[in-house]
N, C-alpha and C positions, 0 to 999 in steps of 0.2 A: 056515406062519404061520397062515392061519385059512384058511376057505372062500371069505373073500371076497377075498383076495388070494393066493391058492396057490403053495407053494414052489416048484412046477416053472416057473408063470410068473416067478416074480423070479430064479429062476437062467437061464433061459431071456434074460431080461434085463440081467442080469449080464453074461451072455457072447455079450451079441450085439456088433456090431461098429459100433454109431450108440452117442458117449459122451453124447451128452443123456439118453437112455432108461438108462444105465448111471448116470450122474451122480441121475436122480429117483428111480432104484428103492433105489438109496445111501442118497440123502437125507431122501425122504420118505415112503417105505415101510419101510425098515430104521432111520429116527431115526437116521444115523450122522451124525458133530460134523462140522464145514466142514474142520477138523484130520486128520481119519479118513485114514492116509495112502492109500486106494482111492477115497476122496473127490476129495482131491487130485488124484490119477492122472488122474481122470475127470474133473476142472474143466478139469485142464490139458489135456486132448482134446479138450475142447469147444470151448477158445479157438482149438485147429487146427485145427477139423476146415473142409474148405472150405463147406462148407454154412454155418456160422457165421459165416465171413467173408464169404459172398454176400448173409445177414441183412443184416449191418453194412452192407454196399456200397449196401442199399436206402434205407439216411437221406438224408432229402433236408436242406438247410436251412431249418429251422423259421421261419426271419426271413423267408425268402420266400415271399409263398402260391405255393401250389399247388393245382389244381383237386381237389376233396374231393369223390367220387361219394356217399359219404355215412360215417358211424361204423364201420360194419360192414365197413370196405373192408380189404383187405388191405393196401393201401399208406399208409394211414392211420398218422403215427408214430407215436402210441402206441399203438396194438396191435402193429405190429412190437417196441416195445420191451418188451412186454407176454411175447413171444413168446421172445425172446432172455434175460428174466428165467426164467421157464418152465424155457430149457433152460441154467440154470445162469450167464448173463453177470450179473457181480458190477461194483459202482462199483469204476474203475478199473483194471479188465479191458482197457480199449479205449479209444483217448483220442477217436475218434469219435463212440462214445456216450456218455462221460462230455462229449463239449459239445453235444452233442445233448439229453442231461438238464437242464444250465445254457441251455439255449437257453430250456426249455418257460416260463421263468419271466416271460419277456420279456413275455408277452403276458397281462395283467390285466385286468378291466374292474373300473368304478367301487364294485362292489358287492363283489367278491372273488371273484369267479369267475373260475376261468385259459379260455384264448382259445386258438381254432386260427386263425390268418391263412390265408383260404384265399378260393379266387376256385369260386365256383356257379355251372355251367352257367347255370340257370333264370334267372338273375337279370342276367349280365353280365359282361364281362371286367374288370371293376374287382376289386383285391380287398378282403376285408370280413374282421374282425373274426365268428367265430361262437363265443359265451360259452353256451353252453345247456348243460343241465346234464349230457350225454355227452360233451361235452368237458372240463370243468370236473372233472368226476371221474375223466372216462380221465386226463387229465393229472396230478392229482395221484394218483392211484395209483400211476403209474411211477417218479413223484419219490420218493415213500414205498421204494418198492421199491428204488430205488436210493440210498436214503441223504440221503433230502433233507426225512426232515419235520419237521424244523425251519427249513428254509428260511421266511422272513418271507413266502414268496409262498406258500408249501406249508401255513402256519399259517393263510392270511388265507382263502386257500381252505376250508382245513375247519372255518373258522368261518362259514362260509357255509355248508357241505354241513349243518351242523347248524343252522341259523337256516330253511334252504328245507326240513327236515324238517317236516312238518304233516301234515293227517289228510283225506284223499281219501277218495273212494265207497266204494274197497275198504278202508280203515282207512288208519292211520298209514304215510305212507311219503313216497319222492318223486315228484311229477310231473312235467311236463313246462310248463317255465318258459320264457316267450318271450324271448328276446332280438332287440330293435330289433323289425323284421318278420318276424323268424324264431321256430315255434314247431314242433314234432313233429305228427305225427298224433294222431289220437284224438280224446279228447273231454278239455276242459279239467280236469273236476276228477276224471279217472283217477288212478290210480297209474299210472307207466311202471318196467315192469318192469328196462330194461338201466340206466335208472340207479340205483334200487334196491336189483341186485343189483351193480351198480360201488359204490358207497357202502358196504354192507355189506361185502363186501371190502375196503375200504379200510380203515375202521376197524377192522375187527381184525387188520390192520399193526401198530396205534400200542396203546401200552401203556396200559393203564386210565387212566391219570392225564391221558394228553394227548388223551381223545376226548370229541371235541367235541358228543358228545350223554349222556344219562344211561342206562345199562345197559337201563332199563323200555322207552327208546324204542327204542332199539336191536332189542329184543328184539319188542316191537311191529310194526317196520319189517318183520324177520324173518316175523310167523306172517301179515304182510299179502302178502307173496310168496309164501306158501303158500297161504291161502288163494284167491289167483289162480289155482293150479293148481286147487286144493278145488271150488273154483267155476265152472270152466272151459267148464263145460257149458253153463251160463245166463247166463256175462257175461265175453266174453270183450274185453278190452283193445285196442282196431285196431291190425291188424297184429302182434299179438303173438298166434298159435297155440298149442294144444297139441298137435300133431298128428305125424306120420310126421317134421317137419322140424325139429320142438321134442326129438323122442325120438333122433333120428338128428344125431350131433357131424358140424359141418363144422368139417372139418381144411383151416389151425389152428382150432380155439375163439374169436371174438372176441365171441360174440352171444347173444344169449339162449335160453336154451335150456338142457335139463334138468342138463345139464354144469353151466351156469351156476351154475343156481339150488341146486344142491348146493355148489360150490364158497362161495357166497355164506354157508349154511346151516353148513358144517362147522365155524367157529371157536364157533360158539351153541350149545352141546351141552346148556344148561337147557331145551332144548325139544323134545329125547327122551329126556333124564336121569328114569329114575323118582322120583329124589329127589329130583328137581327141587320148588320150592314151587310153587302154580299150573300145576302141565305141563296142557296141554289134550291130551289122545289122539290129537285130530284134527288134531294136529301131528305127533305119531311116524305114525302112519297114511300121511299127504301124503310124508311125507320116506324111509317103506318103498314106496313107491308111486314116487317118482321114481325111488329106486333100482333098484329093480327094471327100471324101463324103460331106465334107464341101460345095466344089464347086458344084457338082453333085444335091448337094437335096435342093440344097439355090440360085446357081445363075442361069441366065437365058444366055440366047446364047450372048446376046448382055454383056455380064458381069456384071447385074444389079442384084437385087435381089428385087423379088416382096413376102412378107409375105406373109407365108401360114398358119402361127399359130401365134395366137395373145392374150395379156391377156385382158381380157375388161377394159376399163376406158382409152386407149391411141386412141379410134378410128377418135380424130382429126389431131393425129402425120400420117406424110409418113409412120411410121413403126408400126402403130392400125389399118392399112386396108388393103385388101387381095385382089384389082383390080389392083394399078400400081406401076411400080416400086417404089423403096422409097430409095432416096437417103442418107441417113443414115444408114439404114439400107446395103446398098450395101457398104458406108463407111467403118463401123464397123467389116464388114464379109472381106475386103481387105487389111482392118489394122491387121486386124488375121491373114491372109495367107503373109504378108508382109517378117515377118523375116526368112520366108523357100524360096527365092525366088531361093536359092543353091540348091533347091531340087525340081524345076519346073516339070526339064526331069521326076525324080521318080513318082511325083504325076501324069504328063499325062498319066506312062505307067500304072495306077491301073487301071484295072478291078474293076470298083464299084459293074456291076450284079456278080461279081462273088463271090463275099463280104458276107460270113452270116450273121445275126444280133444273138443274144442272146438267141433266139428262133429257130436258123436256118432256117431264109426266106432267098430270094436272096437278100437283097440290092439292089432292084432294085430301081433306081433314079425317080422322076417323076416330072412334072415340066416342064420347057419349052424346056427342053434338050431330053424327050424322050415322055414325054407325058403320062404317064402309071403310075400308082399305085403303088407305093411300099409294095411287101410282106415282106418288113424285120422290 
């Protein structure tokens, strides 16, 4: 295919025996139609496979709180649902998650922002309504994802995701909006990079016509996440790094981090497109510069990717263990690099050790490509 997605990894892919990693290398590497009868094959394997079904087994009842350690959890429902889109569950695949998705709508606040019912350590065994804006966008992304934006909660939502769009220290984007007593870290008038890059993803779900902001903000939002990377040396976001654990994917992916911020980037292609009107350089630059780390700190020589950082509770998935490749995982990280495949050449010629992180280390890569420690 090209250099940046190599035949012998997708047939390696193909014939491995996890149908998630079969089903993406199908779908999203090779563009084959949902119709594709190997498509098929591979959906219908995903809905067996017991791994699949122990996902599913993990929904709790959305009506109920539950103790919420924070966004980034794994037990967190939509990112589980987040996870199960990922490897292939479709609306209507499963009648667990299909009411698990009709669950998410229940909980609304007065502005439009959707709701996790959840009970906070820090705060008390009551539970509480949290509307901020990681929930509000992980939620409806999933709905999106699963067939729901049009849902009248799913609309009312992303008329809000584009009302709280406005223009922070680092440019246009979103920040981090309090809800009741609850707000995020940082400094008020930040950018927050996970909902940002949740928001940018979302919207390029929904077709031109039903996004709820104008293409220029959009695009805006876009080079203000880059520039976050750009600028990372002299101003970096609390608690949002560049460093060894921004460059290094924790499997699964729920957070931010260089995966992310690619995934976020890939449907905006005016902003490494030459022909683009107004492209800024120092836009394709940031976005050969991600990549490169992406591949650098995640894949190995043979173009595989073996986890190096993992959350507990996946250690019977390919991508919960840290000895051998994991073919989803390599999926996942190829389906990311896919839609820069115009900008191969760019990302071979970065210098990764030469890369600072947020702290000013080198970027140095480690891993199977050089073997060494990363000080960034």
């Amino acid at each position: 295919m090209s250099t940046m997605v190599p035949d012998a990894t997708v047939e390696w892919l193909l014939s491995s025996d996890e149908p998630a990693a079969r089903w993406v290398a199908l779908t999203r590497l090779l563009g084959r139609a949902p119709d594709d009868p190997d498509v098929v094959t591979a959906h219908r394997a995903v809905l067996a496979d017991p791994g699949t079904l122990d996902l599913i087994g993990r929904l709790v009842d959305w009506d109920r709180p539950s103790p919420l350690g924070g966004h980034n959890s794994a037990a967190y429902t939509p990112n589980l649902l987040g996870l199960l889109a990922d490897m292939g569950i479709e609306p209507g695949d499963d009648p667990r998650v299909d009411a698990t998705i009709e669950s998410l709508v229940n909980h609304q606040d007065e502005k439009g922002r959707l709701a996790s019912p959840a009970i906070f350590s820090r705060i008390g065994p009551e539970p509480v309504l949290s509307a901020l804006l990681c929930d509000s966008h992980a939620i409806v992304e999933v709905l999106i994802r699963f067939g729901k934006a049009e849902h009248q909660a799913a609309r009312l939502a992303l008329d809000r995701m584009g009302a709280d769009l406005t223009v922070t220290a680092q440019g246009r984007a979103w920040p981090c909006i309090p809800h009741h007593a609850f707000r995020g870290p940082g400094r008020k008038a930040d950018v927050c990079p996970q909902v940002t890059v949740e928001a940018l993803r979302t919207v390029s779900l929904l077709k031109a016509d039903r996004r709820p902001m104008a293409p220029a903000d959009l695009l805006s939002a876009a080079q203000t996440i880059l520039h976050v990377w750009t600028n990372r040396g002299a101003e970096k976001p609390y608690m949002f790094g560049h460093g060894i654990s921004f460059k290094t994917v924790k499997w699964p992916p729920f957070w931010y981090g260089a995966l992310a911020v690619l995934d976020a980037i890939g449907p905006y292609r005016e902003l490494w497109d030459p022909s683009a009107a107004g492209l800024d350089p120092a836009d394709r630059k940031a976005i050969a510069e991600l990549a490169a780390c992406l591949v650098a700190y995640n894949l190995g020589p043979e173009g595989r990717v073996t986890p190096r950082s993992c959350y507990r509770g996946f250690e019977d998935f390919s991508f919960g263990q840290k000895k051998l490749p994991s073919p989803f995982a390599t999926a996942r990280v190829l389906a990311t690099l896919r839609p820069f495949e115009d900008l191969a050449s760019d990302i071979e010629k970065v210098d990764v050790l030469s890369l600072t992180s947020s702290k000013g280390g080198t970027g140095m890569a480690r891993g199977p490509r050089s073997g060494k420690q990363s000080k960034g």
